[in-house]
N, C-alpha and C positions, 0 to 999 in steps of 0.2 A: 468529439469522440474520435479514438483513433481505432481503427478496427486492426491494426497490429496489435495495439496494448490489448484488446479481446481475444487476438487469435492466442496471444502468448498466454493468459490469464487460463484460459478454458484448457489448453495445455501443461500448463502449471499447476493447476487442480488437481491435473489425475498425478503430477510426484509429490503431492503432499500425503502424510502418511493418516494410515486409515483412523487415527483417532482426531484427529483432527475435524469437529465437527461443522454443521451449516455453517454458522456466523461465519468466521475468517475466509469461508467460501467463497460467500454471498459480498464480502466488503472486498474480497478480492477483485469480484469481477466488473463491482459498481468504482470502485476506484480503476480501473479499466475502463472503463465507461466514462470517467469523469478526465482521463490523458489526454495529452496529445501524441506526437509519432515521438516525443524524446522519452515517455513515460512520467512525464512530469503532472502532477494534478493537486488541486488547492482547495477541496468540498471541505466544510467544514463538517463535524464531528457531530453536532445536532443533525445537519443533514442529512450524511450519511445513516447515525440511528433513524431516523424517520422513513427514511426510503427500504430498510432493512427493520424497520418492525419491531425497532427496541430500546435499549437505552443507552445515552451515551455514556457512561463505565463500558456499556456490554461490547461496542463498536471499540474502545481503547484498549479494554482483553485481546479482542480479535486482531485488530493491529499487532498486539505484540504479538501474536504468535505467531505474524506475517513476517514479524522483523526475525524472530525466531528461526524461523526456516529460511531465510536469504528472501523473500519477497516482496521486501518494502524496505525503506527506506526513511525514516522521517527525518527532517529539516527542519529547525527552528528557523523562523524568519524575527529579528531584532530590525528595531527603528536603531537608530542613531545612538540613543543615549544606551543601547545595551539591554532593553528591555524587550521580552520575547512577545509579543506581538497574535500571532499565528504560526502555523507549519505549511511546511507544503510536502509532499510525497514524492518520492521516485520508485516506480518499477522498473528493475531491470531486464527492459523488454529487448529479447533480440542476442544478450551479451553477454555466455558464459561467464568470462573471466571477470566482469562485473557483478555480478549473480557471486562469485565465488567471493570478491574482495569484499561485497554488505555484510557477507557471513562472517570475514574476519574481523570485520569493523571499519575496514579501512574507506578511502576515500573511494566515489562513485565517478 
């Protein structure tokens, strides 16, 4: 746990806009919870629905509207031969102009 990525997350909460309900809230701060100090984190998608109280569709909604608003990041991880594997997660904890460049798409 990095308590950057918490302090940044619990701050990031209040610029998201007011429709924006629980869920993306709550998987915001547990994916904060689950960083290190680069913002980088690897919970799986069951996990997360579990510790959040729902289903995993409902945690990969909420995701996207984290990626939606510049606050996530997701990462295909592929083995070797090209095959997607898992993800891993980046918050842009700390770094305006990186916060700015997830928004456009661009690289992290």
């Amino acid at each position: 746990m990095s308590m950057r990525a918490m302090a940044w997350a619990r701050e990031a909460m209040a610029a998201l806009p007011a429709d924006v309900n629980a869920t993306p809230r709550l998987t915001l701060l547990l994916l904060a919870d689950f960083a290190n100090e680069q913002g980088i984190c690897w919970p799986t998608v069951s996990r997360l629905a579990n510790e959040v109280g729902c289903t995993p569709r409902t945690v990969q909604r909420a995701m996207e509207v984290l990626v939606e608003q510049g606050m996530l990041k997701v990462v295909p991880r592929k083995v070797e031969t090209g095959r997607q594997v898992s993800n891993f997660y980046l918050l842009p904890i700390g770094n305006k102009s990186r916060k700015r460049q997830m928004r456009a798409g661009g690289e992290a």
